[in-house]
Structure formats: structure tokens, C-alpha cells
C-alpha positions in Angstrom: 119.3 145.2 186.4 116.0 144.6 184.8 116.7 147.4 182.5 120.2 145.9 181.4 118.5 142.3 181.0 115.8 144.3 178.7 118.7 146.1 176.7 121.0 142.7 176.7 117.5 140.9 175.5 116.6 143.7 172.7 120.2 143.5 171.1 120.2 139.9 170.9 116.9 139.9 169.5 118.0 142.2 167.5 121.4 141.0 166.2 119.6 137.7 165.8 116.9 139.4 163.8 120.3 141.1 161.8 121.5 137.8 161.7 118.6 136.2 159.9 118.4 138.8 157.4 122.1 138.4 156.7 121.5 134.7 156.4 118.1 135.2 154.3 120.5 137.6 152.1 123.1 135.1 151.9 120.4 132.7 150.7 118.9 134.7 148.5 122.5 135.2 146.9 123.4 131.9 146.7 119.8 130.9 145.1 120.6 133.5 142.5 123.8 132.3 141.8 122.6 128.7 141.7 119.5 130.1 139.2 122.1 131.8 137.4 124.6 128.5 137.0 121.1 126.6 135.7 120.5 128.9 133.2 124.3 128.8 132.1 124.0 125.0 132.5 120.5 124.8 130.1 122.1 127.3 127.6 125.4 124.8 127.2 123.0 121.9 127.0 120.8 123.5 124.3 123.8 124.7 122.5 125.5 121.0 122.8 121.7 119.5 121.7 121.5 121.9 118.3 125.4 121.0 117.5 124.9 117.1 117.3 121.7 117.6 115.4 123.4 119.6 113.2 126.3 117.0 112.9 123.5 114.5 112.4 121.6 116.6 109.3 125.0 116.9 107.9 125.8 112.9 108.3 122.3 112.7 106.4 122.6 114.9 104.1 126.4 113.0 103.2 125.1 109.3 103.6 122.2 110.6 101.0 124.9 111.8 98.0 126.6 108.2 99.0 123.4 106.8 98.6 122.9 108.8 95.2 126.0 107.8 94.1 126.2 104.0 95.0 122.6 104.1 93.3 123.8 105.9 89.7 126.5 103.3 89.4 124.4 100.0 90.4 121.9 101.8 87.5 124.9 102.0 85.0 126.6 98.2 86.0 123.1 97.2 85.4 122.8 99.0 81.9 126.0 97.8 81.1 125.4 94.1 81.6 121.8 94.1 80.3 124.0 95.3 76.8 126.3 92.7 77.0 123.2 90.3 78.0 121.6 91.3 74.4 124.8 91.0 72.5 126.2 87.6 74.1 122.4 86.5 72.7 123.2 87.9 69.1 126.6 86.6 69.1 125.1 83.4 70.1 122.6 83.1 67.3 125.2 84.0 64.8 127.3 80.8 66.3 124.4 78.9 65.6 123.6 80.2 61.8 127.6 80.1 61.4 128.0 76.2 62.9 124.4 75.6 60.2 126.3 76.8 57.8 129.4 75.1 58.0 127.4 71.7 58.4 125.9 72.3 55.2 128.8 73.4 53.6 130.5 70.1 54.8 127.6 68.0 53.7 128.1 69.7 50.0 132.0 68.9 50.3 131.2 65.6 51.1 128.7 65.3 48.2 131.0 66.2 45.5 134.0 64.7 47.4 131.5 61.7 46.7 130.8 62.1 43.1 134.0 63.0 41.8 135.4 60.1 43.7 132.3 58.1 41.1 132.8 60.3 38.1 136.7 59.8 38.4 136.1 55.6 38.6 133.7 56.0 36.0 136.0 57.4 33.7 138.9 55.7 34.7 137.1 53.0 33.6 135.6 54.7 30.3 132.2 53.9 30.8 130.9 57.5 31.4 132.8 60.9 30.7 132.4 63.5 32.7 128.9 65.4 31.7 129.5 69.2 31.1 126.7 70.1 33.1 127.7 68.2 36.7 128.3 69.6 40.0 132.1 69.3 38.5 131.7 71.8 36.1 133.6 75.2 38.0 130.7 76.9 35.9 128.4 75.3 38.1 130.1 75.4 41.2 128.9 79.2 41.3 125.4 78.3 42.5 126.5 76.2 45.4 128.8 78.8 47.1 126.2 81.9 47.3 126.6 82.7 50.4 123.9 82.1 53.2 122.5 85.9 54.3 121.4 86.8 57.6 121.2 89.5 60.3 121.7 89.9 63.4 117.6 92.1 63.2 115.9 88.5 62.7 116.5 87.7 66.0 114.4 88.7 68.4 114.5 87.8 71.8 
């Protein structure tokens, strides 16, 4: 019997001994697979990481032309009111010189207005003809309408 207990001992060390290298091989398999899933894993990681920068140069790279763009027309607005700026101003100085003008001219209305009103009681009442020579005279009238000259070079702001 001690012979069969020896044999019955041997095979069970030795299926156990099987059965640990089954189970180390089983191990080993499944920590390859495992290694192998991580690497799969890191690779989809990597490639998700380089797509979204990617997506995120190209959303630079787009917001910079908008940028450009928005930039070009604030430049030209501001070109285009910085004209208008400098020609309000002439147009402005011209309403001044005009509205001058007209004031004087009124004033010289007024002037003859004032005269002929005297020269026409005067003679009406025969105590002065008219002078050839007066403001009256459409001869003279020449030299008070030249006309006042000015451009719009003189002012400088």
C-alpha cells in the first residue's frame, strides 16, 4: 500500500504541478491579452488626442482669417469716417465763409436800400439830383458784387 500512496502522492503532485503551469499559462495569456488591449486602448487615445488638436489648429487657424477680416473692415470704417470727418470740416468752413458773405451782402443791400430811400426824398423834394457817380449808378454797382474768392486749401485743420 505504501507504494500506491507513493504513486497516488506523485500524480497529484504532479497533476497539481500540471495544473499550475496550466494556470501560470492561462495567466500569462490573459496578461498578454490585457497588454495587448492597453496598447489598443493608448493607440485610440493617442489617435483621439492628435484629432482634437487638429480640430483645434484648424479652429485657430479659422478664428485668425475672422480675425483678419473683422480687422480689414474696422481699418476701412475707420478710413471711411476719418474722410467724411475732414470733409464735414470743409463743408463746415465753407458754411461759415458762405453765412459771412451773405451778412455782408445784406449789410450792402441795406446800405443802398438806405440811400436810395435818401437820394429818392432828396429828389422828390428837388434839393439834390441824383450824382452820376453814387452807389446808384448800375456802372458802379460792378465793384460791389465781385465775388468773394476762397478755397476749401485755406483751411487747415
Amino acid at each position: 500500500m505504501a507504494s500506491s500512496s507513493g504513486n497516488s502522492t506523485a500524480s497529484t503532485l504532479l497533476q497539481n504541478s500540471r495544473s499550475e503551469e496550466d494556470l501560470q499559462l492561462l495567466m500569462d495569456q490573459r496578461k498578454r491579452k490585457r497588454m495587448q488591449s492597453n496598447r489598443e486602448s493608448a493607440r485610440r487615445s493617442r489617435m483621439r488626442k492628435q484629432k482634437h488638436l487638429e480640430d483645434l489648429m484648424s479652429q485657430v487657424t479659422k478664428l485668425r482669417n475672422e480675425n483678419n477680416q473683422i480687422l480689414t473692415g474696422i481699418n476701412f470704417t475707420t478710413q471711411h469716417y476719418m474722410n467724411l470727418e475732414t470733409e464735414n470740416s470743409i463743408l463746415r468752413a465753407q458754411l461759415m465763409e458762405l453765412s459771412h458773405r451773405l451778412e455782408s451782402l445784406n449789410e450792402i443791400l441795406n446800405f443802398i436800400n438806405a440811400n436810395n430811400a435818401t437820394f429818392e426824398l432828396e429828389a422828390d423834394q428837388g434839393l439834390n439830383p441824383i450824382p452820376s457817380d453814387t452807389l446808384m449808378n448800375p456802372m458802379n454797382l460792378i465793384y460791389l458784387n465781385q465775388p468773394i474768392m476762397a478755397s476749401a486749401d485755406i483751411f487747415q485743420y
